[in-house]
C-alpha positions in Angstrom: 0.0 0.0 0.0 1.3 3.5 -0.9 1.7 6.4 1.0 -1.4 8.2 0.1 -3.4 5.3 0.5 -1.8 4.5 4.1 -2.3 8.0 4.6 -6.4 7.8 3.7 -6.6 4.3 5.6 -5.5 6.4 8.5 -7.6 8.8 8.4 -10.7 6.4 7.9 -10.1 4.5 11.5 -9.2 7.8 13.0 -12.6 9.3 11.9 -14.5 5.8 13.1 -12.8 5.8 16.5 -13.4 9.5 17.0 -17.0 8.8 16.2 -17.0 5.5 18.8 -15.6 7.9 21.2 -17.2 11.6 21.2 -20.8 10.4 21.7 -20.6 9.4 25.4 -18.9 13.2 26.4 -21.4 14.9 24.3 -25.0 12.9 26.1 -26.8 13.4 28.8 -24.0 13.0 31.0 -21.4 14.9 29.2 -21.0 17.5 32.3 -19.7 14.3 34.7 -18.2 13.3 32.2 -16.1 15.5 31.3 -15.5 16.9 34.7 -14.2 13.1 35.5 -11.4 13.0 33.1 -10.3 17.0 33.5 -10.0 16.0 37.2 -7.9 12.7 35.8 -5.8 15.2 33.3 -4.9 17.7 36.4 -4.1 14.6 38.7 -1.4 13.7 36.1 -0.1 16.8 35.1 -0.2 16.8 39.6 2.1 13.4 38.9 4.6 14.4 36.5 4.9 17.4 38.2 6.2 15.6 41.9 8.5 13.6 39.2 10.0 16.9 38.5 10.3 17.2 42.1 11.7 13.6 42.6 14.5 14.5 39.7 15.6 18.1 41.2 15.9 16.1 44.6 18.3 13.4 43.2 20.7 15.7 42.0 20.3 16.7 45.7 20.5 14.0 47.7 23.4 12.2 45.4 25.6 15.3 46.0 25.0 15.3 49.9 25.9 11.6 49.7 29.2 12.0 47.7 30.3 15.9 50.3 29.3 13.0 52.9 26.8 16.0 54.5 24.6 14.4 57.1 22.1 17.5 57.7 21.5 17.6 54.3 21.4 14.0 53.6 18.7 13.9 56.6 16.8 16.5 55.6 16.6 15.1 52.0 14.9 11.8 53.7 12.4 13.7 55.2 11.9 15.7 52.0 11.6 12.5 50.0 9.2 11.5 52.7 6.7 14.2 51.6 7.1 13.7 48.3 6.4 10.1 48.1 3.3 10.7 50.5 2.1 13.4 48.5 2.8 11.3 45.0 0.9 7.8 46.7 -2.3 10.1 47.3 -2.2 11.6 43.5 -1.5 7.6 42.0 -4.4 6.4 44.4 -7.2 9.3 43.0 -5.9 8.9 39.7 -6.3 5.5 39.9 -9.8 6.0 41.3 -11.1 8.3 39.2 -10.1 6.6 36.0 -11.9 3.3 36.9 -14.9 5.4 37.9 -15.2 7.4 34.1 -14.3 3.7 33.1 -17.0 2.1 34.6 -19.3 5.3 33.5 -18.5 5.1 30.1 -18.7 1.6 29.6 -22.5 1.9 31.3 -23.6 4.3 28.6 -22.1 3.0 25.4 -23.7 -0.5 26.7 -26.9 0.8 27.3 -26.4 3.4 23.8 -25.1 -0.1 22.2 -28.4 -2.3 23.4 -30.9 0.3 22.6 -29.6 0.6 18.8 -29.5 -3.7 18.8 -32.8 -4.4 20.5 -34.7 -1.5 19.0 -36.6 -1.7 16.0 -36.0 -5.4 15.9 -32.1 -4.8 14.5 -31.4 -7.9 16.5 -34.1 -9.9 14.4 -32.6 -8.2 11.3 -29.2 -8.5 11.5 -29.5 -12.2 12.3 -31.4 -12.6 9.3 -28.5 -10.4 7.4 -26.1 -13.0 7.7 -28.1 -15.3 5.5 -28.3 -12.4 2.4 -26.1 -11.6 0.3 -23.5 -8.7 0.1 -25.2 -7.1 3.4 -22.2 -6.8 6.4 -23.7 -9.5 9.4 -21.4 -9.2 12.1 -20.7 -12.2 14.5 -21.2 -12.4 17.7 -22.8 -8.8 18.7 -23.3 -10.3 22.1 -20.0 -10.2 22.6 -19.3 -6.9 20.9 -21.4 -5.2 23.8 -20.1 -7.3 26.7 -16.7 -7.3 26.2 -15.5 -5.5 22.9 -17.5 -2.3 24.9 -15.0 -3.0 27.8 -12.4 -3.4 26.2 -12.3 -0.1 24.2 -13.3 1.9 27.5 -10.8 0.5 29.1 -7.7 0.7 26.6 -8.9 4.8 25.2 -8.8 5.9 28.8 -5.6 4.2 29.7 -3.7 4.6 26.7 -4.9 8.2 25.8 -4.2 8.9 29.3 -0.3 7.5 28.9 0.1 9.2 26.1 -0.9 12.4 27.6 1.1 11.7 30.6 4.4 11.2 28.5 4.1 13.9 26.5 3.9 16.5 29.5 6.8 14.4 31.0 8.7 15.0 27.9 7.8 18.8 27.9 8.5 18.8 31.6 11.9 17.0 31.5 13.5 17.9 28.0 14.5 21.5 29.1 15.8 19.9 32.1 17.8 17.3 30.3 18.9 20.0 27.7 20.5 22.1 30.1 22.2 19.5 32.3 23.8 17.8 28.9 26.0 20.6 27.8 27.9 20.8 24.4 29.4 17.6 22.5 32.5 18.5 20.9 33.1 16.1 17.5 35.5 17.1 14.5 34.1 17.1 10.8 35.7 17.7 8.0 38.7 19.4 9.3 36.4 21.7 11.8 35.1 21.7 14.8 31.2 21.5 15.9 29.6 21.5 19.2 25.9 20.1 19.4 24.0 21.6 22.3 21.5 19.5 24.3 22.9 16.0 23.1 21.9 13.7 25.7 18.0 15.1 24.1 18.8 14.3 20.5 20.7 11.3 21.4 17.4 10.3 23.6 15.3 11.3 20.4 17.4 9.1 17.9 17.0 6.3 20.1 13.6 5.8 20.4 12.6 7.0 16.9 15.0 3.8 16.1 13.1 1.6 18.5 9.3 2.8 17.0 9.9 2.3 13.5 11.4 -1.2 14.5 8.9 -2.0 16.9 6.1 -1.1 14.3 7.7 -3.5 12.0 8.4 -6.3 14.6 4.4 -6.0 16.0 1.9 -5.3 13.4 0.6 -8.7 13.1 -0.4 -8.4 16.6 -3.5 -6.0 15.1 -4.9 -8.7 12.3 -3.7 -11.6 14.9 -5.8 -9.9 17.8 -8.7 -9.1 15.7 -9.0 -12.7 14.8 -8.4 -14.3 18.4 -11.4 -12.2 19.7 -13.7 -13.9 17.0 -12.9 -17.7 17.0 -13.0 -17.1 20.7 -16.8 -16.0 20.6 -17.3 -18.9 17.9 -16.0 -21.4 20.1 -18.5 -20.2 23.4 -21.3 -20.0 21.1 -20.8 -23.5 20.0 -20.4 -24.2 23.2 -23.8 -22.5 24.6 -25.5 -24.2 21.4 -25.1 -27.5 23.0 -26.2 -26.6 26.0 -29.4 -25.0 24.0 -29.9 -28.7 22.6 -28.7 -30.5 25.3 -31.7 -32.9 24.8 -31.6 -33.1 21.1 -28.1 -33.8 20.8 -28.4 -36.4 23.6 -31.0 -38.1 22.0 -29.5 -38.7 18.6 -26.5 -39.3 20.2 -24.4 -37.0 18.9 -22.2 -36.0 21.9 -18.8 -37.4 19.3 -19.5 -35.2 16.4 -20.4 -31.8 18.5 -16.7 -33.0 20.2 -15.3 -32.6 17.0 -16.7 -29.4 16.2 -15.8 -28.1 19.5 -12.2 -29.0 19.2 -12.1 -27.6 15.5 -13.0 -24.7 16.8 -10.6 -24.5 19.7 -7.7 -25.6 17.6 -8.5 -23.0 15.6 -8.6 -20.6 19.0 -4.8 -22.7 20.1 -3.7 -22.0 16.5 -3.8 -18.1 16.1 -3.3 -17.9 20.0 0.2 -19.6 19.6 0.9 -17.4 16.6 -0.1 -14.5 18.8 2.6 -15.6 21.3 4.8 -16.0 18.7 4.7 -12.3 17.4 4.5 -11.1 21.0 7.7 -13.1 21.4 9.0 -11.4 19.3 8.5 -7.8 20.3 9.2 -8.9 23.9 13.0 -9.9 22.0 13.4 -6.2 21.0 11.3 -4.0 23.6 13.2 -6.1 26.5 16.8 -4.9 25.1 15.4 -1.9 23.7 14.4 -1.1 28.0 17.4 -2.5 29.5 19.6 -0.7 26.6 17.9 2.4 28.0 19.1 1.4 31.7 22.8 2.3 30.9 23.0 4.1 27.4 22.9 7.8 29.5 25.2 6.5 32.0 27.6 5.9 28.7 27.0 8.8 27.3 27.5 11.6 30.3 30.5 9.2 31.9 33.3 10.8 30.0 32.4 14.0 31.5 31.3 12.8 35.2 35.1 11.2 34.9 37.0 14.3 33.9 35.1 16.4 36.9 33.3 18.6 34.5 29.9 17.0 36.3 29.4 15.5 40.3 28.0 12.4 41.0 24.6 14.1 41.6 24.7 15.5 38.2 25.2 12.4 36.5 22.0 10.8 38.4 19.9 13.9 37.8 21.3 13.3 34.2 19.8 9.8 33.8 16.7 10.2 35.5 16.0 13.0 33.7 17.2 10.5 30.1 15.3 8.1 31.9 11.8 10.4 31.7 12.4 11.4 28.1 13.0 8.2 27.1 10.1 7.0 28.7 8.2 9.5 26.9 9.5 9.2 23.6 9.1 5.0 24.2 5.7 5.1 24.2 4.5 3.7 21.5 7.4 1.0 22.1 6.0 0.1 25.4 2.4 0.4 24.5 2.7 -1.3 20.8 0.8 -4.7 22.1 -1.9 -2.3 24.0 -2.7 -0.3 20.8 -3.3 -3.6 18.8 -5.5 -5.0 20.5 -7.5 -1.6 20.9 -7.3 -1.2 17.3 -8.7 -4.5 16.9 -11.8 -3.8 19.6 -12.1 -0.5 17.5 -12.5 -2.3 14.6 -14.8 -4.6 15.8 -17.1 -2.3 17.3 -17.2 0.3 14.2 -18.0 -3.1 12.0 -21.1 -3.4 14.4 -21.8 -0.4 14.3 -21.8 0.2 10.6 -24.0 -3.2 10.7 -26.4 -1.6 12.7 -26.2 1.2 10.6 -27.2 -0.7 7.9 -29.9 -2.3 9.2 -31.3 1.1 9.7 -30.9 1.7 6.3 -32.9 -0.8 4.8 -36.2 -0.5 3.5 -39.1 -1.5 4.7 -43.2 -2.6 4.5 -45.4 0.2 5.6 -46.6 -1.1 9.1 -49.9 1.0 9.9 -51.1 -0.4 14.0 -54.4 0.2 15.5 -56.7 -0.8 13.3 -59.7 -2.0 13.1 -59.0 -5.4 10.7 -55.8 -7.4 9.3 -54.9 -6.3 5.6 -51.9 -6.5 3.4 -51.7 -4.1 -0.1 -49.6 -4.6 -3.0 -47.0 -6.5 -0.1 -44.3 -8.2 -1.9 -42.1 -11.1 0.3 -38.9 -12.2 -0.2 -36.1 -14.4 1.6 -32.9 -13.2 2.6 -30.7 -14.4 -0.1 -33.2 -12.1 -2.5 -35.4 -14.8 -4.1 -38.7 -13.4 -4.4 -41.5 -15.8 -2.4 -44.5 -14.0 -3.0 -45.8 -11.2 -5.2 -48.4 -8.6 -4.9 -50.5 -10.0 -1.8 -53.4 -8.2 -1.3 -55.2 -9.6 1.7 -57.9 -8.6 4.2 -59.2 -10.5 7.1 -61.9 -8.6 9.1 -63.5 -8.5 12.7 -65.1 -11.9 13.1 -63.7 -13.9 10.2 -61.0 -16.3 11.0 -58.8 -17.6 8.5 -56.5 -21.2 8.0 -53.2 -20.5 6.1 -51.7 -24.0 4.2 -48.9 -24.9 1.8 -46.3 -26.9 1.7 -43.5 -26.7 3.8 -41.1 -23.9 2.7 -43.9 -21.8 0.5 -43.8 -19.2 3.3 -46.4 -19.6 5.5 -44.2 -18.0 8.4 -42.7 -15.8 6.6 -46.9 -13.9 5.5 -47.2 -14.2 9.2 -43.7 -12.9 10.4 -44.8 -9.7 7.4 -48.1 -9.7 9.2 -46.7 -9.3 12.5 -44.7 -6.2 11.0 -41.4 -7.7 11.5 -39.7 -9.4 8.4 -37.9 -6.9 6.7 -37.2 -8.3 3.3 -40.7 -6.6 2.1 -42.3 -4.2 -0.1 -45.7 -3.1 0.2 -48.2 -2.0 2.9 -49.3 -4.0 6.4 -52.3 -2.9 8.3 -52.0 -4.2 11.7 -55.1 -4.2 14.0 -55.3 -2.8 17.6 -54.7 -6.0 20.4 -53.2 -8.7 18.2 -50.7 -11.5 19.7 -48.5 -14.2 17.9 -47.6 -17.2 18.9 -44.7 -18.1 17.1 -43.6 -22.1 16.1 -40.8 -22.0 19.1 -42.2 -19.7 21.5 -39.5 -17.8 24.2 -39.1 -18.0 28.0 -37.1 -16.1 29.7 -34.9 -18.0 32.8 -36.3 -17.5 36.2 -39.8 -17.6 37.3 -42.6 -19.4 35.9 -44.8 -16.7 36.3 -42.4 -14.0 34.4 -41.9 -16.7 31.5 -46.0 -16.7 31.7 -46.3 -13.1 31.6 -43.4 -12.1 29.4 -42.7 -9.5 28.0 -45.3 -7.6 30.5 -44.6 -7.4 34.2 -46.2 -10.4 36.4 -46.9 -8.4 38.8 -49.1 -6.7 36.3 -51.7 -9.9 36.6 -53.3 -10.9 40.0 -52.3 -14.6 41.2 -55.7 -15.9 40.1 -55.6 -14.7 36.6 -52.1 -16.2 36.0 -53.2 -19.9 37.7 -56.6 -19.5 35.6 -54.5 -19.0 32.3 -52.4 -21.9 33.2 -55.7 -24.0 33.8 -57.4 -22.8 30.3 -53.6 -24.4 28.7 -53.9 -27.3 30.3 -51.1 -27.1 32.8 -53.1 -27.0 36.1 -49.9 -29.3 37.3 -47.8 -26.0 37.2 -50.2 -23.6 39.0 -48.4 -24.5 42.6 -44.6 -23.6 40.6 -45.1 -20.0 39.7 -42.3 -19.0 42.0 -40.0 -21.8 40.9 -36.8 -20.8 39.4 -36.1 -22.3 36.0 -34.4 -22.8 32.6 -38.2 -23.0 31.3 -37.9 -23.4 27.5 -35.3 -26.7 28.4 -37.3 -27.8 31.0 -40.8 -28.3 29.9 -41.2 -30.9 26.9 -42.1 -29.4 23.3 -46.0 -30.0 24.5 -45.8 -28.1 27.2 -43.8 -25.2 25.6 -47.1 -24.5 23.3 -49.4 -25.0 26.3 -47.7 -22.1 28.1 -47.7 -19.9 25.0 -51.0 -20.5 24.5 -51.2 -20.0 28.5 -50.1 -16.5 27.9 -53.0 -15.5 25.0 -55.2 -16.9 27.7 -53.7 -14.3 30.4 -53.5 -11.9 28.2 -56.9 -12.0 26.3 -56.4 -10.5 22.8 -58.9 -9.9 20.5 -56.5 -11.2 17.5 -54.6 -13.7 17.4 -52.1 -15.2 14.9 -51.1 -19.1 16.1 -48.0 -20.5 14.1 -48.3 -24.3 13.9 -49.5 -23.3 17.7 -50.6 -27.0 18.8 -48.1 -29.1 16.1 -47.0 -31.2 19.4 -50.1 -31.6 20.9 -52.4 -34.7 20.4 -55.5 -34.5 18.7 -58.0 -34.1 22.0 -56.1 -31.4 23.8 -55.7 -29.4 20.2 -59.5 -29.8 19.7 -59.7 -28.4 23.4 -57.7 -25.5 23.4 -58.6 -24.5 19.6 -61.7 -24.1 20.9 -61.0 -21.8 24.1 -59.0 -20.2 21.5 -61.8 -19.3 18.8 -64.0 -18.4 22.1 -62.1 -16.0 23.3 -61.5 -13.7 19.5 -65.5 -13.8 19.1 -65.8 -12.7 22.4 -63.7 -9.9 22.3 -64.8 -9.3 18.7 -61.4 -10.1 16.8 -60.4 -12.7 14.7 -58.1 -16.0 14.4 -55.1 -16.2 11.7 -53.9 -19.9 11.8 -50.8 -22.0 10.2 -52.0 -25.6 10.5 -51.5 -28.9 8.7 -54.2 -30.9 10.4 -57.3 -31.6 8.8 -59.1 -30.8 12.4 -58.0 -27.4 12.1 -60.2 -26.6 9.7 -63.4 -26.5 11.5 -62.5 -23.8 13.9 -61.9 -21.3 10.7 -64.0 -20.0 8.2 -61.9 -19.2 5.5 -58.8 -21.2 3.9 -55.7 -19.4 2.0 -53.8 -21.7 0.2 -50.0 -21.5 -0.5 -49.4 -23.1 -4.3 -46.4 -23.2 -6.4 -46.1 -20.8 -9.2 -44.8 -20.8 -12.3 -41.1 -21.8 -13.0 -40.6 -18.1 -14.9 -38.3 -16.1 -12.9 -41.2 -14.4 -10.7 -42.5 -15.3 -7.2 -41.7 -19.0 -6.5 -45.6 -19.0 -4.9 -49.0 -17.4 -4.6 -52.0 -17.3 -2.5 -55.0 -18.6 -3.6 -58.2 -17.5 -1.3 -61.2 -19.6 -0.8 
């Protein structure tokens, strides 16, 4: 890559991190904020300041110790004794401080970071994205906001923090080292030159050397970092899969071949984690000499002159604490090379999710119209993900009273119509009225861990429902045995059998008493008496309220609880929708 383009590439992360990172000091809590980090900005401007202190008091105490003076060697003691006091209760608030506008900043971009993924159904969406075609699907978000959020915090305050810190050390401590380095004397061409302030250009030299070489030693740690964070979120995820279908997998015995995916996937984590190591080794090799080379270079440099008495002893320590600070300064992009790619990894990571997101924003949608007074679609095109058109044109309307059995064969879309009636399948063109009190029961319903009478009650409070209502709703489903367990704690959706799972969802229309009501394959695990039962308690309660049912079904049984049939049939094999509706 050339210069221009590096240049541009540059600029383009610089721009995305600035936009990761501006948000949270211009919200709601920008004043807090932003009085947190001046107070961490003054507190280490407060620290390099007592290391000007520490470095005036060397030169001090050294000299004392080499005139052997006792009353000054004692009153340096105590001296240093207020400086170290007074520098342990600026490292302690700094300290304190920082972790406070970490643990603030991390609070808001996670709840900033869960309102953009849970609102609007971007979750639902961006799932969906990583089945279509030429649309960015990030993996893992979970672990974007849980720990990638952290992580960036964490590593902009700290490093940004470091870097500030070095350079008003190096401002602090250059004019210092400047004037205690005097004049080198070297011979050129048959004259005679003398380089003021050498022990700074020499410090300067030094560890531009180092950062070009450490740049060149490290910068697979930024692709290599990048990479461990993912096929470590691919490996839990596996992992929290099988727990998911613990059942499943234990009854088709598949325990071996979800071993060998598992340890696929973690020899994929072993393998880039031992080529991490390997490029860390490898910068450790040069930053190692390039600090202990640091240790002794001054001590070369100002000998000659501590040895021909143009400097004391106190001098020459005052000399290399003072290289010492420089170099620290000018070092920091040596020291912090392994910190800065892994941040620029988490950086990338999190603007990738965010430009997802953005994305997902982006897209077009159905018209969605809620409140009315009946179910109706208009001119309301479907497709899948991958952009294959499923239906064409749908101009539907089911009103107060009617009820309506959707059929097809599997795969024609049936849940798809109903996901576009619920308002919520975004691959869509067209217009969706939605009336006023509808519920869906979708083909795996979801309950939340904890109590049974939150999973009953979800997403509303259960608090929100008396105890009678919620033991009556349980009866009406067919699960009187689970009245006396609404305060049982529970992994519900693993717990109860597949039967039981569409009793309780069905539990919750019963609680919740809508007037419409859209049932997915609703009672698919459910034998044929306790379907007829709660079909009928289920067409009771839409009359009664004066709404309407919208059914997926297969069984012939179905039929007599609905008046009308749609019917899903192939189309014609000529490049348009792959199905249509037929009404009757």
């Amino acid at each position: 890559m050339n210069s221009p383009h590096k240049l541009a590439a540059i600029g383009a992360t610089t721009r995305k991190i600035w936009a990761l990172t501006t948000p949270f000091f211009s919200s709601d809590e920008k004043w807090r904020a932003r009085a947190l980090l001046a107070a961490i900005i003054v507190l280490n401007l407060a620290a390099v300041y007592m290391l000007v202190l520490m470095n005036e008091w060397n030169r001090t105490f050294y000299d004392a110790l080499e005139k052997r003076d006792q009353p000054v060697f004692w009153a340096q003691l105590l001296r240093f004794t207020y400086l170290a006091f007074g520098y342990i209760v600026i490292a302690v608030y700094k300290f304190y401080l920082t972790q406070l506008l970490e643990v603030r900043w991390r609070a808001w971009m996670t709840a900033h970071y869960l309102q953009r993924w849970l609102g609007a159904q971007t979750f639902y969406r961006m799932e969906l994205a990583r089945f279509a075609n030429g649309q960015a699907a990030p993996d893992n978000p979970d672990q974007r906001i849980q720990e990638d959020l952290n992580l960036f915090t964490t590593y902009s305050i700290s490093l940004s923090m470091g870097l500030l810190n070095s350079l008003v050390t190096l401002i602090s401590f250059v004019g210092i080292l400047w004037s205690l380095s005097g004049g080198f004397l070297f011979h050129w061409g048959g004259a005679a030159y003398e380089l003021h302030g050498f022990m700074v250009w020499a410090a300067l030299a030094y560890c531009v050397v180092g950062s070009v070489l450490t740049h060149y030693i490290g910068r697979r740690q930024i692709p290599l970092n990048f990479q461990q964070q993912r096929l470590e979120a691919d490996f839990r995820h596996h992992m929290m899969r099988v727990r998911e279908y613990s059942e499943a997998i234990a009854l088709d015995k598949g325990e071996q071949v979800e071993r060998r995916h598992l340890d696929l996937r973690f020899s994929a984590v072993l393998g880039n984690y031992i080529a991490l190591i390997k490029a860390q080794k490898n910068l450790i090799w040069f930053t190692t000499f390039f600090g202990q080379a640091a240790v002794i270079f001054p001590m070369l440099v100002a000998a000659p002159r501590f040895f021909s008495g143009a400097i004391q002893l106190g001098q020459l320590m005052q000399i290399s604490s003072a290289f010492g600070q420089v170099q620290d300064s000018l070092a920091w992009f040596v020291d912090n090379y392994s910190s800065l790619a892994a941040w620029r990894a988490t950086s990338d990571r999190l603007t990738s999710f965010e430009a997802s997101v953005a994305a997902q924003d982006a897209q077009p949608r159905p018209r969605v119209e809620r409140g009315g007074q009946a179910l109706a679609t208009h001119a309301l095109t479907l497709a899948l993900p991958d952009g294959s058109l499923l239906l064409s044109d749908v101009s539907v309307q089911v009103a107060p009273g009617d009820s309506v059995i959707v059929k097809g064969p599997s795969g024609s879309g049936k849940s798809t119509l109903f996901r576009a009636f619920a308002g919520i399948w975004p691959f869509a063109r067209g217009k969706v009225d939605v009336p006023a009190d509808a519920m869906c029961i979708p083909q795996n319903p979801y309950f939340p861990d904890g109590r049974l009478r939150d999973a009953l009650a979800y997403p509303e409070p259960a608090d929100r429902y008396s105890e009678q209502a919620l033991r009556e709703a349980l009866g009406a489903a067919l699960l009187p045995q689970l009245a006396a367990r609404l305060d049982d704690h529970d992994a519900w959706t693993q717990k109860l059998s597949g039967g039981e799972r569409q009793r309780l969802a069905l539990a919750r229309v019963f609680l919740k008493q809508p007037a419409w009501v859209l049932a997915d394959e609703a009672t698919s695990a459910l034998d044929e008496q306790a379907e007829h039962t709660l079909y009928q308690r289920l067409a009771d309660l839409v009359r009664r309220r004066g709404g309407s049912l919208i059914s997926i079904g297969h069984r012939p049984a179905l039929d007599a609880f609905h008046r009308r049939r749609w019917e899903l049939q192939r189309g014609a094999d000529d490049g348009a929708a792959a199905f249509r509706l037929r009404q009757a």
